[in-house]
C-alpha positions in Angstrom: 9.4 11.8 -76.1 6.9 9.2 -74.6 7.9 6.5 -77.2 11.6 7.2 -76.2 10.9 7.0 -72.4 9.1 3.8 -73.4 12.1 2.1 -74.4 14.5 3.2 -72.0 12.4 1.8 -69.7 11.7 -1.9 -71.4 13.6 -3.3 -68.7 12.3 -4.8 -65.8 13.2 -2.7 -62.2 15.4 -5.8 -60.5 17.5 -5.8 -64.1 18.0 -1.9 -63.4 18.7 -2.6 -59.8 21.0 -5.4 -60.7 22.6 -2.9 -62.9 23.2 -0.2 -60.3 24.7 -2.9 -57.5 26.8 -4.3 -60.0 28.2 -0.1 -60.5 28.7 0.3 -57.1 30.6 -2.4 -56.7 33.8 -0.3 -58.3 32.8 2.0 -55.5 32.7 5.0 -57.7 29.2 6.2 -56.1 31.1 7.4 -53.1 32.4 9.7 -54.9 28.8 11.7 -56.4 27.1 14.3 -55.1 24.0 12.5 -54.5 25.7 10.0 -52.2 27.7 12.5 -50.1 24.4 14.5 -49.9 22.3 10.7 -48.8 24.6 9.8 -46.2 25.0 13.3 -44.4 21.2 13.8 -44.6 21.0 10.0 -42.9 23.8 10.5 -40.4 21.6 13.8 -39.0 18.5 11.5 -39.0 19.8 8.6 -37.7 23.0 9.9 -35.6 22.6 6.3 -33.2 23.7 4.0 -36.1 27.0 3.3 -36.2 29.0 4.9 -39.4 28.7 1.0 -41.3 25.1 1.0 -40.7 25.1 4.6 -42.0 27.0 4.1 -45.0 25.2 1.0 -46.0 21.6 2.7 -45.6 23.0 5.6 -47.7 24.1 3.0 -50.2 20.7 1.3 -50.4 19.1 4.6 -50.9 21.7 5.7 -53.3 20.4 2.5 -55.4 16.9 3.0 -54.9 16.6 6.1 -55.7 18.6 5.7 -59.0 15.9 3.0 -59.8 12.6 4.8 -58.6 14.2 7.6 -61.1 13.5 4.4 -64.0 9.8 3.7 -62.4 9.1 7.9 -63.1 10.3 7.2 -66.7 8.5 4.1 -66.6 5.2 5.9 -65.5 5.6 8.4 -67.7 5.4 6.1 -70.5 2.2 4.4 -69.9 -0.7 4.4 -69.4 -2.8 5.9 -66.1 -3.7 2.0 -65.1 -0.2 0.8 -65.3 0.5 2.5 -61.8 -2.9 0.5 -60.2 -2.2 -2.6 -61.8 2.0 -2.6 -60.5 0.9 -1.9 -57.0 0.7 -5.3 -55.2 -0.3 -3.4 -51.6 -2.2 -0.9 -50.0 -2.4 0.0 -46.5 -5.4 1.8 -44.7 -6.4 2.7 -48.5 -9.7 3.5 -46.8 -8.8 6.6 -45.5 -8.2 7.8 -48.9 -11.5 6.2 -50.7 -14.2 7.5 -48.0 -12.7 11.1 -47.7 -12.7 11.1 -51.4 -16.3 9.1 -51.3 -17.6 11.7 -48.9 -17.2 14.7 -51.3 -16.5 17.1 -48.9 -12.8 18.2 -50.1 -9.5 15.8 -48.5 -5.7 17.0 -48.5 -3.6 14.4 -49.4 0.4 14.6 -48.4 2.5 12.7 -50.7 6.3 12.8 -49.5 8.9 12.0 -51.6 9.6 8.5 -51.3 10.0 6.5 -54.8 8.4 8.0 -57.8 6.5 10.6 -57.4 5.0 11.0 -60.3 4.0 6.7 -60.2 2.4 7.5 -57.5 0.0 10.9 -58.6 -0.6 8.5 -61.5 -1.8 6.1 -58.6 -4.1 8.3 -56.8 -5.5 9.8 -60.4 -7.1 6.4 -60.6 -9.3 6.9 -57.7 -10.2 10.9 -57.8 -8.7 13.7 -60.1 -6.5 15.9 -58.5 -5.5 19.8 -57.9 -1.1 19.9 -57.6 1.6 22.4 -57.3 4.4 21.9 -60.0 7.9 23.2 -59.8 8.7 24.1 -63.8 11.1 22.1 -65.0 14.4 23.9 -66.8 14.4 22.3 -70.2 11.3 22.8 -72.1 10.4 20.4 -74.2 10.5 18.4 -71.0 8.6 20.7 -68.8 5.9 20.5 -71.3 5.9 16.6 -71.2 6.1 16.2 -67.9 3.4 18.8 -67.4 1.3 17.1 -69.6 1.8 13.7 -68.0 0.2 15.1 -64.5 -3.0 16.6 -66.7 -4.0 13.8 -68.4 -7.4 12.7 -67.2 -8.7 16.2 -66.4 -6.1 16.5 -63.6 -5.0 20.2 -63.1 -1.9 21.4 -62.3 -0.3 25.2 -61.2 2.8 26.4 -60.7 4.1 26.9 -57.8 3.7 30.4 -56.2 1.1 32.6 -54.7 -1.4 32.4 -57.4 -0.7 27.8 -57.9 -1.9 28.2 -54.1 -4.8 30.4 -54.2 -5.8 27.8 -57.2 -5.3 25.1 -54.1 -7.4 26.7 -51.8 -10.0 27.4 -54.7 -10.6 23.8 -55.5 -10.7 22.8 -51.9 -12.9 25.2 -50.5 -14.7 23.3 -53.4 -14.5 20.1 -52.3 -12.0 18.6 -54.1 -9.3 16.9 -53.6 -5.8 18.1 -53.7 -2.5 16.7 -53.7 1.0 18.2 -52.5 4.5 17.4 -51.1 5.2 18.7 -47.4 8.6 18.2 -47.5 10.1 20.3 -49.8 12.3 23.0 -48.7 10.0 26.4 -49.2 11.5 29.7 -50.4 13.2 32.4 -48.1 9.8 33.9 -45.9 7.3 30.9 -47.4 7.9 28.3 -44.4 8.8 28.2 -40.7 11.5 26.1 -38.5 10.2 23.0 -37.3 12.1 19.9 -36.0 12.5 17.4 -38.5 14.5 14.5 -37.4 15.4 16.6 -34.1 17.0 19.2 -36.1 15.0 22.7 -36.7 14.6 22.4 -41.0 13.0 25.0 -42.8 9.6 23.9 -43.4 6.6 24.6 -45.9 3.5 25.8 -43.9 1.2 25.2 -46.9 -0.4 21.7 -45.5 -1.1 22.6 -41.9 -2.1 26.4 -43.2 -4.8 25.0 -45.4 -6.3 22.1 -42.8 -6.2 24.9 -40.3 -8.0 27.3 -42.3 -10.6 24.7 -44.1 -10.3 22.4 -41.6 -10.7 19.7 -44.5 -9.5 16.1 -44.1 -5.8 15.4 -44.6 -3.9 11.8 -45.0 -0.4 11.4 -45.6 1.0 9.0 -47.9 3.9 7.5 -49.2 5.3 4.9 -52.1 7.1 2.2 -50.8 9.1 -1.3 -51.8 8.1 -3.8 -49.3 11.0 -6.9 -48.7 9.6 -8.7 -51.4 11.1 -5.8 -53.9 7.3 -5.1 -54.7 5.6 -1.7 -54.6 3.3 -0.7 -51.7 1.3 2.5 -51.0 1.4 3.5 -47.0 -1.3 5.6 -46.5 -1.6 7.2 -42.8 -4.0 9.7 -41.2 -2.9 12.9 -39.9 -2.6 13.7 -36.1 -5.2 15.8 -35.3 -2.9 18.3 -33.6 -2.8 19.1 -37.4 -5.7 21.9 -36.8 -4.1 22.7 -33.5 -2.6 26.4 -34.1 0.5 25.9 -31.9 1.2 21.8 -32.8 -0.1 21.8 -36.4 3.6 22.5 -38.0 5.3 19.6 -35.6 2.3 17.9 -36.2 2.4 17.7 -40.1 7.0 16.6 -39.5 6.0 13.8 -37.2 3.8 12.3 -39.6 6.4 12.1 -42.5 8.9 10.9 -39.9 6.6 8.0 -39.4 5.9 7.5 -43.7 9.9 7.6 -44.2 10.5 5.2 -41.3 7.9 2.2 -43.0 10.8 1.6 -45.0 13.7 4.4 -45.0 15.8 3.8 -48.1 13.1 4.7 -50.1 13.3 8.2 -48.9 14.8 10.7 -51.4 17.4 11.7 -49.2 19.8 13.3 -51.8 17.7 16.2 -51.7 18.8 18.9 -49.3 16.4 19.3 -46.9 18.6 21.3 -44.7 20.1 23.6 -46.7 18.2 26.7 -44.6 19.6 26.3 -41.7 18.9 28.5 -38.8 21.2 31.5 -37.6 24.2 30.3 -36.3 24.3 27.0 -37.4 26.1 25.9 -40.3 24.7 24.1 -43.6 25.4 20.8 -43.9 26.4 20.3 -47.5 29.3 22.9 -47.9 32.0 20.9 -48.3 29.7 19.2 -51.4 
């Protein structure tokens, strides 16, 4: 499976890009799932732009996100390095080497912005890592994939109640885990926070475990800079993060700030507000 992922992706990023403009131009993407779901989850987050601007963004994340689904194959073909070595920038990366030089356990925050998986293979080259891992349907695949995020003597747990005790295990350890905060939690796992100025169903898992351990957090984020080169964003947390009644608004402000460094990089086909509240309606219907 490697070796096959390895030659899908032989070609460079801008050929794939060049590629997926050159589809769009038939217009055909309007028409997908993933684009209807891209530009409604933009027009809630960015309800001032005018409907061109809107449909433009969602187009440019519609590409993007088609081509950071090429760097995950791409990542998963090579070797742990190949991450380190294609990341031309890195911004505040010293709030991720001294909390991980100090020893004394650090949350880190990745949100889903580009690949995900390029970038755990990223951070693996400066510390191994404790992550949650939603099991994959097929597999042969799961197993790969699974794999992938072990190498190195990286460990990985499903997520549920057990993956987190594992979590808080390794970081009342002092060591450093890694998790996404903006995944939509199952039904009695999160709370409703304002995302975007709309209340969206939100994990508690981040802001639970700095409040409890008070440990370090830092958010971070992948990101294609205007020279079509990859760039990691790393920020600090608010420290209204171990504040009981700001820690959950907290934790949403901060990946508002890592998806507005550059916001087509964002995966916004993925639902996020697909739990709404009580009496209002979900977003994606009509999909």
């Amino acid at each position: 499976m490697k070796a096959l992922f390895y030659l899908i992706s032989i070609p460079s990023s801008s050929a794939i890009r060049g590629l997926v403009k050159f589809y769009c131009l038939f217009g055909l993407y309007k028409r997908t799932p993933m684009f209807k779901v891209t530009l409604i989850n933009i027009k809630i987050a960015y309800p001032l732009l005018d409907n061109n601007d809107q449909k433009d963004l969602a187009k440019l994340s519609f590409i993007e996100s088609l081509v950071s689904g090429f760097e995950t194959l791409t990542s998963w073909s090579r070797k742990t390095h190949y991450a380190h070595e294609n990341i031309f920038k890195i911004t505040d990366q010293f709030l991720l080497t001294q909390n991980i030089a100090n020893k004394n356990g650090l949350i880190i925050a990745a949100i889903h912005s580009r690949s995900v998986d390029m970038l755990l293979k990223w951070i693996n080259t400066k510390a191994n890592t404790t992550t949650l891992y939603k099991k994959v349907k097929n597999q042969k695949l799961d197993s790969f994939v699974r794999g992938q995020r072990e190498e190195n003597n990286n460990k990985v747990f499903e997520a549920s109640i057990s993956g987190v005790r594992q979590l808080y295990k390794a970081l009342i350890s002092n060591k450093v885990i890694c998790l996404a905060p903006d995944q939509v939690p199952q039904d009695g796992m999160g709370e409703y926070v304002e995302l975007f100025n709309r209340n969206s169903y939100t994990t508690t898992l981040v802001p639970s475990l700095a409040l409890k351990t008070k440990k370090p957090v830092v958010f971070i984020s992948l990101n294609l800079n205007i020279n079509k080169k990859l760039e990691v964003n790393i920020i600090n947390s608010n420290e209204n993060i171990y504040n009981d009644s700001k820690h959950q608004l907290s934790m949403n402000k901060d990946i508002e700030k890592l998806i507005n460094i550059n916001t087509s990089d964002y995966s916004w086909e993925y639902k996020r507000f697909k739990k709404p509240p009580i009496g209002v309606s979900n977003p994606y219907l009509n999909i």
